[in-house]
Every structure is written in structure tokens, then in C-alpha cells.
N, C-alpha and C positions, 0 to 999 in steps of 0.2 A: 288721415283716415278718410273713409267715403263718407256721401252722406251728409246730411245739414243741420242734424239735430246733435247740437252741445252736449246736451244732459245725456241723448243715449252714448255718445261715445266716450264719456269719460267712465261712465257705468264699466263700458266694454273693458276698456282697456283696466281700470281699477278692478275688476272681477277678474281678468286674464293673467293682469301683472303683478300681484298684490304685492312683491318685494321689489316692483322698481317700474312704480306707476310715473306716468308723464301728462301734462296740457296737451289735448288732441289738438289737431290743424285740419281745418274741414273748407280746404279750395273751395268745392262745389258753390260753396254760397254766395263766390262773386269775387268781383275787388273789394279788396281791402282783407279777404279773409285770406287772400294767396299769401306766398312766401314774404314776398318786397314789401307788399301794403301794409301786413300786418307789423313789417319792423318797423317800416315808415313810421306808422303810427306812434313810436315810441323814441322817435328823434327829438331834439332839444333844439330848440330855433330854428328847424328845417322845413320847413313843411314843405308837404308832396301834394301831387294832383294825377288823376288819370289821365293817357291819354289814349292812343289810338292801337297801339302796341304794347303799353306798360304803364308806369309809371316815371313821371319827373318832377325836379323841384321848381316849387312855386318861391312866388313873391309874397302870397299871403294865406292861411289855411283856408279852406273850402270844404264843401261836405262831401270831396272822397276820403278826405284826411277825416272828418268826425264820423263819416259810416265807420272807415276802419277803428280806430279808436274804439267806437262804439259796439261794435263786435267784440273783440279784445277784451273788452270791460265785461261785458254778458259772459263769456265765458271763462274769465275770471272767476265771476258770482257762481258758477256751478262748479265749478273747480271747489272752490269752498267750503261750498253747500256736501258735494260727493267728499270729500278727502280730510275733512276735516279732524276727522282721526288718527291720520298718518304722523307716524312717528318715526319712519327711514328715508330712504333717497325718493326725492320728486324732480321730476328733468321737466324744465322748459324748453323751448326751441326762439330760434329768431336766427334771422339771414344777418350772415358774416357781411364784415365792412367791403372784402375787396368783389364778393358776389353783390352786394349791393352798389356798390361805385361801379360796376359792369350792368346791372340792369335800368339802373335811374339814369333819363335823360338830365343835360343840364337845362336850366330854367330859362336859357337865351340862346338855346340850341339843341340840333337833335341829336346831338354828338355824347355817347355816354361820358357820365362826371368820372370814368377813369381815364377819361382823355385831358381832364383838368390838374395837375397835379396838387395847388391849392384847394380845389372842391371836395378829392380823396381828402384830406388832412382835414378838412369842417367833419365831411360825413365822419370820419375817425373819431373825432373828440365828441363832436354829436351822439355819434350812436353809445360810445363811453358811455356819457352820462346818461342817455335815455333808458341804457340797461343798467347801470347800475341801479338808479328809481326802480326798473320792474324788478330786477330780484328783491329788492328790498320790500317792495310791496306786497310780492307772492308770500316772503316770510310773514310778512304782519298776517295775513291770513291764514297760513298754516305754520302755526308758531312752532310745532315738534317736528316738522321736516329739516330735512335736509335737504336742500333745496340746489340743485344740477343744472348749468344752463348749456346748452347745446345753440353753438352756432354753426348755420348750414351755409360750405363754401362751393355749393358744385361749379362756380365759375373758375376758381382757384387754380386750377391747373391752365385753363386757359391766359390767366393774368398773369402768369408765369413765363409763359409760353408765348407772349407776346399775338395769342391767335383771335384778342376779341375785335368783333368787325367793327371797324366804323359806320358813320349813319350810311355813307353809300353805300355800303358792303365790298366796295372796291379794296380798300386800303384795314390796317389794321393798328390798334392803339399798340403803344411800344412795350414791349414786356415789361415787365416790373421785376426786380432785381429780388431774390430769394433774401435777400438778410430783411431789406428793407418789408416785404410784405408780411414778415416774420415779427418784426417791430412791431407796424401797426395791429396786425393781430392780435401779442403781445397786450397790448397800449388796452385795449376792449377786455381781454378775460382779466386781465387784472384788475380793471373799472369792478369789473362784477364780484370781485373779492368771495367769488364760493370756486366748489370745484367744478372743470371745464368740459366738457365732450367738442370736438369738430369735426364735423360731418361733410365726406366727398361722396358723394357717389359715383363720381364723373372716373374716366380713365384717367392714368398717369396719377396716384395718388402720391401726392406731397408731405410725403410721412418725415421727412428731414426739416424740410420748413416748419411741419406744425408740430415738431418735436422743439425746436428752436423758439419757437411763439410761446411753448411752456402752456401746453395742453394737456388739463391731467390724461385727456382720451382721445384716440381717434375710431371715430365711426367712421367705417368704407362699405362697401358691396364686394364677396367674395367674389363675384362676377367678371369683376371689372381691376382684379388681381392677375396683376402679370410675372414671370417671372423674374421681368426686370425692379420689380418692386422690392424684390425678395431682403435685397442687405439694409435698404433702408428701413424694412419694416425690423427685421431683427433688431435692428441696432435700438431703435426706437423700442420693443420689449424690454431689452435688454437695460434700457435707460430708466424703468420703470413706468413706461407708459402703457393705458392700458388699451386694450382694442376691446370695441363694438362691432362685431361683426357681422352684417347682413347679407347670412347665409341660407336664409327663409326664402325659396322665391317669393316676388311681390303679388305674383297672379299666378290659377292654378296651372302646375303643368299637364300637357298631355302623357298617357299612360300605356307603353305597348298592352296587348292585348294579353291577360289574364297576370299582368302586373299589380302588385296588392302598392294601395295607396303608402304613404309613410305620414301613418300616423302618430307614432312614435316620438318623432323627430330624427330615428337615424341616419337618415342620407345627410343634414347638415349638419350634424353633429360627428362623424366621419369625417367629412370632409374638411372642417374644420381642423383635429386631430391630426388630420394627412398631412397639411398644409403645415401644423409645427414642427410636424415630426423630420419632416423635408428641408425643414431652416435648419433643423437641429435646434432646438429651443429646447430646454429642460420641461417634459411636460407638466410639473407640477407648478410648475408659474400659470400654463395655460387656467388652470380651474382658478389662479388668484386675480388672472387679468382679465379674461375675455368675458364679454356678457353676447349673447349671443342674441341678434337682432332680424325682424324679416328686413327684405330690400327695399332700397328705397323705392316709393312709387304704391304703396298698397290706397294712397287717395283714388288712383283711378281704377282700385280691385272692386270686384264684388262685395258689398258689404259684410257676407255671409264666410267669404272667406278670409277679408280683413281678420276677424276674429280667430278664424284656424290660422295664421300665421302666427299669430298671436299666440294661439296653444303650441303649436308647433314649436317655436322659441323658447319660449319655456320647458317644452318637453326634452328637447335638443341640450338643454343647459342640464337639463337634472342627470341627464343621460351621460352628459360626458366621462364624468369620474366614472361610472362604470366600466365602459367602453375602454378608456386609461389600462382600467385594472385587469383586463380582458386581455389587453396587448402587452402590459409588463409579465403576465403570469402563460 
């Protein structure tokens, strides 16, 4: 979400989403509140340090590791304070293991720790356990949730693909083999023992691998949906997985001239629709699986419209089974 203030955005999205509120992420406010620092934060004998670029692992915690922490915890406290009535699904977020072993330098080099193949297998068992503690925690606070954690891998297709760069940027780390990054994945959502969401936004979405890691869900950007996607996203439906799909753009679009807004949600509630009807998917699964999400990226929208995405999603979802029964009849 935009913006630096905790309290008003959990408001936001808890008034927006009341059947399937989340813990905002609010970059803006620096390191340690971005994607990495804030997972960092929740490593288990890891600790991290900033540096000029990112973040890497240290030798001993310092106070980029307690600012993060210490954000994380504040907005915990409001998380609490706002939700504390919730009795359905609440989604957390935190950066996947193998996007995190792609952004953390190592601690005696400026060679990212997925150039290590020992230091992936710490961060692996590390980050385990540091999420297992947070979801456990988040319940102790909101005892009548249902409690959803989303790990975010937009490096994942790159660590696949063998395309992440080394420190020079000459040369590039060696791909990683589809079963194995499937394992370690794996290895994390089961730590967390709730149900999973994993989040691509990047192109070439790894809907095979993260069907195989035993992901109750995959979040993507309809955007960044190719038709070469198509048999692995079925199959993965088919398998009973469910899709997140961010069909919201992230920032407003332009509008030819005397184009009426869509404020409804129809255009990504359509488009969604198009999209099963072209796999051949039975459409009555779609209204059982998909939750309908904006794109990723609404931290660097307007705040004003972070919120109509927000409605727009929602409106988009309620809209579907209509739209269904519009097209059956």
C-alpha cells in the first residue's frame, strides 16, 4: 500500500475488504519496511544489515535488523487494535526463500546467497522457522482468524531460469532445478502449517513448480499471463488450486475521450471470465477458486486510488457470478 501511516491503511483495506482483510506493507517508510528487510526481520540466527543496494547477511544484528523488527512489531500492534474482531481469512505477506536468497548479499561477498548453495539451505530452514513464530504469533493476537500467509516470489522465475546476475553483472548464478526449488518451497509453507498463497508477478509464472511445493494458491498479474501459461495454469485448477488474480490495474488507466470509467469492476471481471472460458475450465469452479486481486505494485499508486482498486476487486468479484449467468443464458 502507499503511504506511511499503519493505522490508516489497515482501516483502508479492513473497510474495503471486510471478507478477506490482509497486514498492509507500506515501502515508503524506508528499509526495513521493503519486501526483504521486513522478512529479514523474522530470520532465526540470521541477521541482516543494509547496504548500498539492498540488504546482506551480517555477522552480528545491528540497528537495520532492530528498525525492521521494530516496524513489523508497530504494525502488528495496529493490526490487533483494528481486527481484532475478525472471525474469517486474514492474509499476511513475507518474501519467499528463493526471492530472498536472489536479493540478500552474502556476508563475505557481494555475490547474492543464491550463489551459495549452503547459505540457500540456512536461509531455507531460517526463514522456516522465523515464519512459523510469525504466524503463530499473528493467531495469538487474533484468536478467531484464520490466518493466510502469502509468500512473495517475484524472483522465481528468474532462479529457474538461471537469469539472476552476478555482483559483476557479467556472468549469471546457475539455474536452479524446478523439483528442487519446489522442495525448498515446500520446506517453508509447511513450517507455517496454515493455508498458503504465492505470489509472482514477474513474467513466465511458475504455476507447475508452485503447484508441486503444495501451494493452497497462486497469486499472478493477469498482465503478465501468456498464452504459454495456459496448460500449466489449468492443470494446476484442475488440481484444486486456487488462483489470486491481479486483474485490477495497479495505477489509474488512461481513458479515450468520452469513455465512462469502470467502476463497477466489469472490465476485470470479463476478462477474468474470458480467460477460463478459453482454457476451457468449467466455470463454476471459477466463482470456488479465484479471489480477484489489484496488480501488484499499488505501493507506488496514488493513495486515493490504492483504495478504488480496492473497491474495484471487490466489486469485480461480486460481479462475476452474474456476468457467468449472463453468458450461460
Amino acid at each position: 500500500m502507499p503511504g506511511t501511516d499503519p493505522r490508516e491503511a489497515i482501516a483502508i483495506v479492513i473497510g474495503e475488504l471486510p471478507e478477506l482483510p490482509y497486514l498492509p506493507e507500506l515501502p515508503a517508510r524506508g528499509p526495513g519496511a521493503d519486501l526483504v528487510g521486513r522478512t529479514a526481520s523474522l530470520l532465526v540466527d540470521l541477521p541482516v544489515q543494509t547496504t548500498a543496494g539492498g540488504w546482506r547477511l551480517a555477522a552480528a544484528p545491528g540497528r537495520d535488523l532492530s528498525r525492521a523488527a521494530s516496524l513489523l512489531s508497530a504494525d502488528l500492534d495496529e493490526m490487533e487494535e483494528a481486527a481484532a474482531t475478525c472471525d474469517g481469512p486474514f492474509k499476511i505477506q513475507a518474501c519467499g526463500p528463493w526471492t530472498l536468497a536472489a536479493s540478500l548479499e552474502l556476508s563475505r561477498s557481494i555475490e547474492p546467497a543464491l550463489a551459495d548453495p549452503g547459505a540457500v539451505a540456512d536461509l531455507v530452514a531460517s526463514l522456516a522457522e522465523g515464519l512459523a513464530g510469525h504466524v503463530a504469533a499473528v493467531r495469538r493476537r487474533l484468536p478467531s482468524a484464520t490466518v493466510i500467509l502469502q509468500l512473495d516470489e517475484p524472483a522465481l522465475p528468474g532462479v529457474l531460469a538461471g537469469s539472476v546476475p552476478t555482483a559483476s553483472g557479467f556472468y549469471r548464478v546457475a539455474a536452479v532445478d524446478d523439483s528442487d526449488a519446489a522442495d525448498s518451497l515446500r520446506a517453508v509453507l509447511d513450517a507455517a502449517a496454515a493455508p498458503t498463497v504465492v505470489h509472482c508477478c514477474a513474467p513466465e509464472i511458475p504455476f507447475s513448480c508452485l503447484k508441486k511445493a503444495g501451494a493452497t494458491a497462486v497469486s499472478f498479474d493477469l498482465g503478465q499471463f501468456r498464452r504459454a501459461d495456459e496448460e500449466a495454469f489449468g492443470e494446476a485448477v484442475e488440481s484444486g488450486v486456487g488462483m489470486f488474480i491481479g486483474a485490477v490495474p495497479a495505477r489509474p488507466q488512461p481513458r479515450a475521450r468520452g469513455q465512462r470509467p469502470d467502476s463497477d469492476g466489469r472490465e476485470p471481471a470479463t476478462a477474468v471470465i474470458d480467460l477460463w472460458r478459453r482454457i476451457g475450465l468449467p466455470l463454476a469452479d471459477l466463482t470456488r477458486q479465484v479471489v480477484m486481486t489489484p496488480a501488484c505494485g499499488l505501493a507506488g499508486a496514488p493513495p486515493s486510488y490504492a483504495r478504488t482498486a480496492l473497491e474495484r476487486s471487490q466489486a469485480a468479484a461480486r460481479l462475476i457470478p452474474e456476468l457467468i449467468e449472463e453468458g450461460v443464458t
